[in-house]
VEXTITI-935663 format. One line per 10 residues: number of its first residue (from 1); for each residue y, z, x of N, C-alpha, C. Coordinates in steps of 0.1 Angstrom, whole numbers. Layout:
REM residues N
NUM	Y/Z/X/Y/Z/X/Y/Z/X; ...
***
This chain:
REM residues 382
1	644/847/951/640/848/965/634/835/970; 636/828/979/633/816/986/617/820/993; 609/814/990/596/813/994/595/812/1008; 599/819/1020/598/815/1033/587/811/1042; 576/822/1038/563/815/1038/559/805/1039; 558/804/1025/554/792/1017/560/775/1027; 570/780/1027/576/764/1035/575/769/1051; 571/777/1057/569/777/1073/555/773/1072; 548/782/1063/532/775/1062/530/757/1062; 540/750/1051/540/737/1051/544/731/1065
11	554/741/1072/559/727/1083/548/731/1095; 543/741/1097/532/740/1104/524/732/1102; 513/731/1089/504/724/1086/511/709/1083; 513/704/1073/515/688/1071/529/685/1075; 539/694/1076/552/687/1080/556/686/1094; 547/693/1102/548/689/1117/543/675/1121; 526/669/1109/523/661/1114/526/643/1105; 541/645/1099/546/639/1093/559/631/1106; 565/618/1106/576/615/1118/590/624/1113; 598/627/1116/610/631/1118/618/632/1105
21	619/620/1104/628/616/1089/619/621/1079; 604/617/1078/594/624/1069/596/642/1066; 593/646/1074/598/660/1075/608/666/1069; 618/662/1079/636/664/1067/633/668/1056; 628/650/1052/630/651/1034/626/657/1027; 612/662/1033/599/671/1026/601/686/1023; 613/689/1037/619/704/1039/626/704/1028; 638/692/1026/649/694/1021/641/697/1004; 636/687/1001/630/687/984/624/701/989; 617/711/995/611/720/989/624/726/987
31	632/732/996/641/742/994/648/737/980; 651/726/975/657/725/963/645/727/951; 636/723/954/626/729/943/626/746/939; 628/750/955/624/767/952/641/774/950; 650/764/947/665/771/940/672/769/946; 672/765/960/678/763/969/694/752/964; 701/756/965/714/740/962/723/739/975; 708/730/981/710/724/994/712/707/988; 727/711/997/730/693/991/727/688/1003; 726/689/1016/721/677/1028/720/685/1045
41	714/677/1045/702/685/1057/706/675/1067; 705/682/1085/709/668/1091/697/678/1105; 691/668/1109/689/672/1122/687/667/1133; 697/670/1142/701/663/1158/694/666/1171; 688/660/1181/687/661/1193/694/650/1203; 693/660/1211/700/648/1225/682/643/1230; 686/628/1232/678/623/1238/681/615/1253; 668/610/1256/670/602/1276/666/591/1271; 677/581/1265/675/568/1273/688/559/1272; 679/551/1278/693/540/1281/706/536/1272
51	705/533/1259/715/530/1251/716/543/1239; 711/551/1241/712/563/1231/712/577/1239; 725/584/1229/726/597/1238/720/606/1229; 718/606/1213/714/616/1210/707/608/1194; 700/614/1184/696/608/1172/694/621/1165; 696/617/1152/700/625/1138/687/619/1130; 689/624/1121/680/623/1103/688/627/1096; 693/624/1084/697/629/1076/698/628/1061; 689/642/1052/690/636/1042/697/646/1032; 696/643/1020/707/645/1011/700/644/995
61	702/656/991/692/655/976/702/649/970; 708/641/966/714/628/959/705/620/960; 692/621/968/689/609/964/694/599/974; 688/587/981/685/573/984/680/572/998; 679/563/1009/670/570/1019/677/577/1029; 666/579/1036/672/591/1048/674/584/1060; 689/586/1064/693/581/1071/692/586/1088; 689/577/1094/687/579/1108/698/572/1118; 705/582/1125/716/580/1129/716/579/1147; 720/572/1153/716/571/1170/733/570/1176
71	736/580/1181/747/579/1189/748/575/1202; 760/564/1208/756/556/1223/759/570/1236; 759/566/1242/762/574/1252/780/572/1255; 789/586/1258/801/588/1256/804/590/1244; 788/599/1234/793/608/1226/805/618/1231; 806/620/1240/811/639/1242/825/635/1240; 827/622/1243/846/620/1245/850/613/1231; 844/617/1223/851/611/1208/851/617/1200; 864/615/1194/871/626/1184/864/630/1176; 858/623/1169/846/625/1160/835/637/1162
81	832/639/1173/824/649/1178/829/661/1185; 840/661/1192/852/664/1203/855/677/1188; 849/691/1193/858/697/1181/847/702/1170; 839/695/1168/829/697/1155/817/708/1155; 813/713/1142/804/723/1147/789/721/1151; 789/706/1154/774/698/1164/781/705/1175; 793/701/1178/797/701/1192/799/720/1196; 803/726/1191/803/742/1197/792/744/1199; 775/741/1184/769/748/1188/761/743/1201; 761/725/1202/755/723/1216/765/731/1227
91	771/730/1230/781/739/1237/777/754/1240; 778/757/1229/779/775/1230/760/780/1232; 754/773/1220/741/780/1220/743/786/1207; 754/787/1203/755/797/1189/757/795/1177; 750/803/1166/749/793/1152/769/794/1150; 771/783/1136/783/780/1133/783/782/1115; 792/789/1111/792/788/1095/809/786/1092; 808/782/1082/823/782/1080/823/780/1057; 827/789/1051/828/788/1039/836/780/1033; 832/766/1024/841/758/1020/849/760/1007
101	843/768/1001/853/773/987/869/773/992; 870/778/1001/882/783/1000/894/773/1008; 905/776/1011/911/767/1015/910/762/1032; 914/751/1035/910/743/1048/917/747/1056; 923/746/1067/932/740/1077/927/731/1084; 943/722/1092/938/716/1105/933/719/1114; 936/732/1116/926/732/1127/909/732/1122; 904/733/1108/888/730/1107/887/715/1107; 878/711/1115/872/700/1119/873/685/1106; 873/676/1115/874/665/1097/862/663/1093
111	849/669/1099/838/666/1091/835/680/1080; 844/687/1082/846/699/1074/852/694/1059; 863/691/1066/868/682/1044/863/677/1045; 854/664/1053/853/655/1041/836/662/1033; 829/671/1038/818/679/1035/825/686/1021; 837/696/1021/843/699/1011/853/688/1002; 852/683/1002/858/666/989/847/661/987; 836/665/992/821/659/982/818/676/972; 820/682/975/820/694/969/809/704/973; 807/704/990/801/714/999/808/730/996
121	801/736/993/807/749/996/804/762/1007; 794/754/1017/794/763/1026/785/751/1033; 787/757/1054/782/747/1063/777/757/1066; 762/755/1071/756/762/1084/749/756/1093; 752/755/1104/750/750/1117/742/757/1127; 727/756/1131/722/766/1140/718/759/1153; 715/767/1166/705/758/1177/692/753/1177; 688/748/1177/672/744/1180/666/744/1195; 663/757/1198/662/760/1209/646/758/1218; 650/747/1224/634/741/1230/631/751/1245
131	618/744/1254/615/748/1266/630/749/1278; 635/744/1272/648/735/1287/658/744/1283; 665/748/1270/672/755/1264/680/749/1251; 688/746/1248/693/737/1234/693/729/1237; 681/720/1230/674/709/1226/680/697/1215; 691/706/1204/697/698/1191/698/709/1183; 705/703/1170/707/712/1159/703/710/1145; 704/723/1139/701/713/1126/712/724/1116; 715/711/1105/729/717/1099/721/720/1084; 727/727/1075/725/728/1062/735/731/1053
141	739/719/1042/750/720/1036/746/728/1019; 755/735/1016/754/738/1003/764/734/994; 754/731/982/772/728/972/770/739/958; 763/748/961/764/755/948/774/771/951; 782/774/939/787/789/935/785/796/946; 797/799/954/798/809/961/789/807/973; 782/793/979/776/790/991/763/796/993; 758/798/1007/740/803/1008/748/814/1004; 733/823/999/729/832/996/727/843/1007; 727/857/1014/725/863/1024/704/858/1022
151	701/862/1016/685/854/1013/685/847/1016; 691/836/1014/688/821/1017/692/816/1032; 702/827/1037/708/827/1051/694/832/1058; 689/841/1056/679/847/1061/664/838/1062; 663/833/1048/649/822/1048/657/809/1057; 669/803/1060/671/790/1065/669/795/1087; 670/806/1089/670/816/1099/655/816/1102; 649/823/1096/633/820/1097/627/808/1098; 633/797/1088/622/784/1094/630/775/1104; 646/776/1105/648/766/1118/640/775/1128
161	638/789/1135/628/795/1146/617/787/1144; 609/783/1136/597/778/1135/599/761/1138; 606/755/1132/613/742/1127/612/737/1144; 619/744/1151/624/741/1165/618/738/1172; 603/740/1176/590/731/1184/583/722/1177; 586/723/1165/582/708/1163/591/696/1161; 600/706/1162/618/690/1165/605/687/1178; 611/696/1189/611/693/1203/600/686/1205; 586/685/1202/570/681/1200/579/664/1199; 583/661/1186/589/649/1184/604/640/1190
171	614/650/1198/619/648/1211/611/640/1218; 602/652/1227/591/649/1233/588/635/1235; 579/630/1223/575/620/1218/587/608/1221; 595/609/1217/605/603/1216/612/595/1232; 610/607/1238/618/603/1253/603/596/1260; 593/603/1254/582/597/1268/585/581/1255; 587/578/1244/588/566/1238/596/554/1249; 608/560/1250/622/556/1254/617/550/1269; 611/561/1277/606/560/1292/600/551/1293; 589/550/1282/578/540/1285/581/524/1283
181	595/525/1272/597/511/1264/604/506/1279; 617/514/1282/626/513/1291/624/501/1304; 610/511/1311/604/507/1321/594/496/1323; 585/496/1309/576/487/1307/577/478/1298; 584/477/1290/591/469/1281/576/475/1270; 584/470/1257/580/475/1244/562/474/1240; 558/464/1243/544/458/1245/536/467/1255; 533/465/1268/536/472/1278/532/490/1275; 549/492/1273/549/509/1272/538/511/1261; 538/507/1248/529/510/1237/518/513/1241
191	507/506/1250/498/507/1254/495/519/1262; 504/521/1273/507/529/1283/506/543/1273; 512/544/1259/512/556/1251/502/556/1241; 492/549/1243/479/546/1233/465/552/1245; 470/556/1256/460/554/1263/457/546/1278; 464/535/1277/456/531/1287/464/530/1301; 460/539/1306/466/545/1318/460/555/1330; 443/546/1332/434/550/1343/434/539/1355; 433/538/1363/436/526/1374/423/518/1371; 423/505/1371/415/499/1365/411/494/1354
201	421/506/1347/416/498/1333/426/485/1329; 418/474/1329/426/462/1330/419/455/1319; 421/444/1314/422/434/1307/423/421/1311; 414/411/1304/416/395/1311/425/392/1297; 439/384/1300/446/377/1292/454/368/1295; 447/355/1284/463/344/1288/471/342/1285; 480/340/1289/495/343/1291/506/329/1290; 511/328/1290/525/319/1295/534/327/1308; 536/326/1321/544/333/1328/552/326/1330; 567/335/1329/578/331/1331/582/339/1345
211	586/332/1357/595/336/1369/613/328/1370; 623/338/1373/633/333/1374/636/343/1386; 645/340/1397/648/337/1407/668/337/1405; 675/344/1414/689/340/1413/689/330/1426; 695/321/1426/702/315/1440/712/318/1445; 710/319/1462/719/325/1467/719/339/1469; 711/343/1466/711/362/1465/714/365/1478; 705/359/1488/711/364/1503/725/365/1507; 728/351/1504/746/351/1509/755/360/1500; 752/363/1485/758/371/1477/760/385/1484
221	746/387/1489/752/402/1495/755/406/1505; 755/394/1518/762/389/1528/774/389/1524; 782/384/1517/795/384/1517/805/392/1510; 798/400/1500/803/408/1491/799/422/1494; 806/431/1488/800/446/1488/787/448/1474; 780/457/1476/768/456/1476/770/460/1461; 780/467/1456/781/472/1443/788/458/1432; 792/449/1439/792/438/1435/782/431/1433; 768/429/1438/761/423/1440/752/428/1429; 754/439/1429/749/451/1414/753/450/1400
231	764/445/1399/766/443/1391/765/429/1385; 763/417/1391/760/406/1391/748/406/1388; 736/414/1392/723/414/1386/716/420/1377; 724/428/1374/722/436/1358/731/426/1349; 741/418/1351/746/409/1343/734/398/1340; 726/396/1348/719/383/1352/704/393/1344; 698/404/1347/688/407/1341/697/410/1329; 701/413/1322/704/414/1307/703/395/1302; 711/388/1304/709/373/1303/696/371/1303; 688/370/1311/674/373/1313/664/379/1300
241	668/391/1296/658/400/1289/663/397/1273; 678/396/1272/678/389/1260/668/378/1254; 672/371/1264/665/356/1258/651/356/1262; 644/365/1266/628/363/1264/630/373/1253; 632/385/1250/635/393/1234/629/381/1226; 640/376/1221/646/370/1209/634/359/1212; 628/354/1220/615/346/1219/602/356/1219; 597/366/1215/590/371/1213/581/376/1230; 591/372/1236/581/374/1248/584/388/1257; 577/392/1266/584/410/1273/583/403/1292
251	598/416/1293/598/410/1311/588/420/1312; 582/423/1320/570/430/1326/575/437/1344; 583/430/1347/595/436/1360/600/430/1364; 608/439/1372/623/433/1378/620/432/1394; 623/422/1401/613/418/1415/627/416/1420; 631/427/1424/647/423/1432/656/417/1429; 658/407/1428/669/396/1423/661/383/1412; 646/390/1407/636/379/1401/632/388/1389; 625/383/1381/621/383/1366/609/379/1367; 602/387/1361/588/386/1357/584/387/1342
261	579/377/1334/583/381/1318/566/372/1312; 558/375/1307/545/371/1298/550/370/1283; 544/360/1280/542/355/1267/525/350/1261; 524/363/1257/509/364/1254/500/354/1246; 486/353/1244/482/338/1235/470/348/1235; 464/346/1221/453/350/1216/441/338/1222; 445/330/1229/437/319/1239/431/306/1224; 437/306/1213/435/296/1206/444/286/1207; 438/273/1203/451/263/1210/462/263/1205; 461/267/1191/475/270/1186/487/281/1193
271	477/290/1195/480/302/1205/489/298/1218; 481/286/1222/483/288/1237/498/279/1233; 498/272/1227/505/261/1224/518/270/1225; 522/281/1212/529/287/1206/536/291/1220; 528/302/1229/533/310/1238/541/298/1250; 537/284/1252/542/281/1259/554/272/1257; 557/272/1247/566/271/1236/577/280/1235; 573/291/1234/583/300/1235/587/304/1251; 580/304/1258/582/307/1274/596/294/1273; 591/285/1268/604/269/1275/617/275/1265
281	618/278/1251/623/284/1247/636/289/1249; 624/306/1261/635/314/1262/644/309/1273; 636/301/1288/644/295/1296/657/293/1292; 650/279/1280/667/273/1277/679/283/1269; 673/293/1263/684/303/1260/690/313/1268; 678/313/1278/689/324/1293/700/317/1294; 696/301/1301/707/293/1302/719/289/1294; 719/290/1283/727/290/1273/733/302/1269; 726/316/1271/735/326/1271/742/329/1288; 735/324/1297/744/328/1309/758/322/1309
291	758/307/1301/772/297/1302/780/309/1296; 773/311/1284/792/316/1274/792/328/1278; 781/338/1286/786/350/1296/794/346/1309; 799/336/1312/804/330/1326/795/336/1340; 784/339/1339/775/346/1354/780/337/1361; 779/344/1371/789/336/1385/776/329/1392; 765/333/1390/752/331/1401/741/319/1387; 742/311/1398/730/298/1395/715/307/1392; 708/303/1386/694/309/1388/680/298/1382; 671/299/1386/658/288/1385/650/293/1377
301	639/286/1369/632/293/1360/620/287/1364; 608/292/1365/595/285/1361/584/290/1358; 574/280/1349/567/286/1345/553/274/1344; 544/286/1344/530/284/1341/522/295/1336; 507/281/1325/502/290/1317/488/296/1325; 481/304/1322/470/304/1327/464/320/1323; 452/326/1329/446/333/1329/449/349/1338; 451/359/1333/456/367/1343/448/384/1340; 452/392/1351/445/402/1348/458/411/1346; 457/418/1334/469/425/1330/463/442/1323
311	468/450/1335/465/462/1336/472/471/1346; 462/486/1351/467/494/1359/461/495/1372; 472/490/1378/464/490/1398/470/502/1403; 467/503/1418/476/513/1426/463/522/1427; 474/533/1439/465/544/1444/462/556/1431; 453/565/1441/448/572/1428/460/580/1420; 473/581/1427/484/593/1421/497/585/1417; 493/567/1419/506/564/1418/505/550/1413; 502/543/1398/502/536/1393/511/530/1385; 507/513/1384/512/503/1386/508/498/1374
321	517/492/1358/512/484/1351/518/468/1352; 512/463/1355/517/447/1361/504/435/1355; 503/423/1359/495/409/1354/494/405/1371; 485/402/1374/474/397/1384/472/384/1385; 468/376/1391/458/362/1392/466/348/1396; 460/339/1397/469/328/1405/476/324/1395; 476/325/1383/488/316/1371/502/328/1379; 504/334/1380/516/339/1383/514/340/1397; 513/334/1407/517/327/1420/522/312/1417; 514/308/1408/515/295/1405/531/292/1398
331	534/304/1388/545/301/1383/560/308/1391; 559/317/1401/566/314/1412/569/304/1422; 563/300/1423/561/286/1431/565/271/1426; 564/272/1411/571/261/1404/584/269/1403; 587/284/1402/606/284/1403/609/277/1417; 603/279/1428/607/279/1444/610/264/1441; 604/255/1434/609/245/1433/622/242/1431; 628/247/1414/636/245/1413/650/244/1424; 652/245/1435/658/244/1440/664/234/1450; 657/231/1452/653/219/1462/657/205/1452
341	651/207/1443/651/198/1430/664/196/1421; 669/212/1427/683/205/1418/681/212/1400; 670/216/1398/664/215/1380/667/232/1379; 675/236/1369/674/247/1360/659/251/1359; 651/248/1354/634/253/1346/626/240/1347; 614/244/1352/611/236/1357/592/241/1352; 585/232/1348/568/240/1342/562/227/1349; 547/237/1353/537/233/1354/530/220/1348; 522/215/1351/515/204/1344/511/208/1333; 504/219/1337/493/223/1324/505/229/1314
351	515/236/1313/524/240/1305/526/223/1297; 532/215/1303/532/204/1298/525/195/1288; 511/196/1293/500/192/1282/504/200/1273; 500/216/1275/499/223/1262/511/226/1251; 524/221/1259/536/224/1249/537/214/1238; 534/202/1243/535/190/1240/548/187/1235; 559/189/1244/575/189/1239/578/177/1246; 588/172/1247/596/165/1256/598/168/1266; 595/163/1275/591/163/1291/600/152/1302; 608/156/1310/608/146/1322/602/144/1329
361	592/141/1336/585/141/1351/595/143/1361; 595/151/1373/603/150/1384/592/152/1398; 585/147/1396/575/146/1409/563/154/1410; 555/154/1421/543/167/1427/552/172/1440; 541/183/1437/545/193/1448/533/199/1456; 530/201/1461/520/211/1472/526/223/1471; 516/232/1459/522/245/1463/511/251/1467; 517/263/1473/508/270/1485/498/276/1474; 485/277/1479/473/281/1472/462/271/1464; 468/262/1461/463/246/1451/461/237/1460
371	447/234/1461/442/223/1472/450/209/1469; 449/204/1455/455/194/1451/471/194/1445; 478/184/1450/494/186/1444/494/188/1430; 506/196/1420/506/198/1408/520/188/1405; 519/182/1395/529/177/1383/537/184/1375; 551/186/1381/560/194/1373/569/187/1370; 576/194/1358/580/188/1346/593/193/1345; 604/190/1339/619/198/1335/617/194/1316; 617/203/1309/616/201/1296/632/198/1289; 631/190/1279/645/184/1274/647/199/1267
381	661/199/1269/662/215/1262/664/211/1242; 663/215/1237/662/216/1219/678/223/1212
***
């Protein structure tokens, strides 16, 4: 007799408050402890975000780690899934078993043999049924004599019911994850899910700000249809968000046809040094990934370092997490240059001191706000 208790007591108490893949494993080892010959355990939800339509766990008493599986979106149209018993029960709502001892056909699914050529002898497939209605599934393979047991059908029955709110609890988790990274970029969202998300609660920090700007945006959608124009600037923010990525730095928003991106400094000179370093960096790698993407649209970069207030503004029902203070007027205003000037990226004076990279000088400027003209620079790219 399978201890059903015993393991619904566990996933209440420590295995609810274990992550996802933790859990699994912990399920899967009890049920093989208490006799169970559960060879592999999988469990699916559909998720909301951008490059993922749904994520798995999956472990497997063989032994090695548990694998975590993320499917893109335009799962539904591939063979692989098109057919499978993931796919009926999201579909139907309804559990799926199918006995592998015995002989196959084509018409049973190919994730069916290849489950029986490992030496599965029975699938069971149930719903995990959340607030909204099927939420994901979770599968249980057996490879022992004659498949589950009507007992063991019955204890796997009892704890997916139980099992099933604390999938969704970690869904949950998961999508407001996705929402927050999505929107506010990874830095950013973290915080936003730690807490800090009362209007005002702000922070003094310095920064490196990066502004980029497309040229030409107006005439682009003067002369084109507008869904052209759309696609040219999700081509141009991906160019963009790569290459501050890959330099450690986060865009913080999308300003129409402009880029807003910080590069944080712990305010030591090394600090400051680093972040403005990597701000010049990512420039030159937008530009180097926009060439070998062919972007049709020119675009300006600039930047300045300085002091800023980075937090939550806005009315009382409708807030805003964004960076404040004149270094980011300041570093729009060295992009507005770029134009006029003819220069790709283009930094501030003070960026210049503190990078200490190779530098052109290309004049002063009067920008609006700064009583005295500033010294901007075009940095030699690396």
């Amino acid at each position: 007799m399978i201890d059903t208790q015993s393991h619904i007591a566990w996933l209440l108490a420590a295995g609810r408050m274990q992550g996802l893949q933790a859990m699994a494993a912990g399920l899967g080892a009890r049920l093989v402890e208490d006799g169970m010959s559960l060879m592999r355990e999988r469990i699916g939800l559909r998720t909301t975000h951008p490059l993922t339509a749904a994520l798995s766990v999956v472990w497997e008493a063989a032994g090695g780690p548990i694998v975590q599986v993320t499917a893109p979106h335009g799962l539904e149209e591939r063979a692989s899934y098109i057919g499978s018993p993931m796919e009926y029960v999201n579909r139907t709502g309804n559990l799926f078993r199918r006995t592998l001892s015995g002989t196959l056909t084509q018409d049973d699914h190919v994730v069916l043999h290849e489950m029986k050529l490992r030496g599965a002898t029975d699938y069971y497939a149930l719903p995990l049924f959340s607030a909204q209605g099927s939420g994901g599934t979770i599968i249980f393979v057996c490879d022992g004599v004659g498949g589950f047991s009507e007992d063991e059908i019955t204890a796997l029955d009892a704890i997916t019911a139980v099992i099933a709110p604390v999938v969704e609890a970690h869904g949950n988790y998961h999508l407001a994850t996705a929402i927050a990274e999505s929107y506010l970029g990874q830095r950013t969202g973290q915080r936003v899910l730690d807490g800090q998300i009362t209007r005002g609660d702000i922070e003094t920090i310095e920064a490196a700000i990066l502004f980029s700007d497309i040229r030409g945006w107006t005439a682009l959608n003067a002369t084109g249809p507008a869904t052209e124009a759309l696609d040219v600037a999700n081509r141009y923010f991906e160019v963009i968000s790569d290459a501050v990525d890959n330099n450690d730095g986060e865009i913080l928003k999308f300003l129409g046809d402009g880029v807003l991106a910080l590069f944080p400094s712990d305010g030591s000179d090394t600090g400051r040094q680093q972040a403005c370093r990597q701000a010049i960096a990512a420039a030159h790698a937008a530009h180097g990934i926009a060439a070998l993407a062919d972007l049709p649209v020119p675009f300006g970069i600039g930047i300045h370092y300085g002091e800023v207030l980075y937090g939550n503004v806005g009315a009382r029902a409708r807030i805003d997490f964004t960076i404040l203070g004149q270094a980011v007027n300041i570093a729009a205003r060295v992009e507005s240059c770029c134009g006029p000037r003819d220069e790709t990226v283009l930094v501030s004076d003070t960026v210049a001191r503190i990078a200490q990279l190779p530098m052109r000088p290309v004049g002063t400027e009067f920008l609006k706000g700064l009583r005295d003209p500033m010294a901007l620079h075009a940095p030699h790219s690396v």
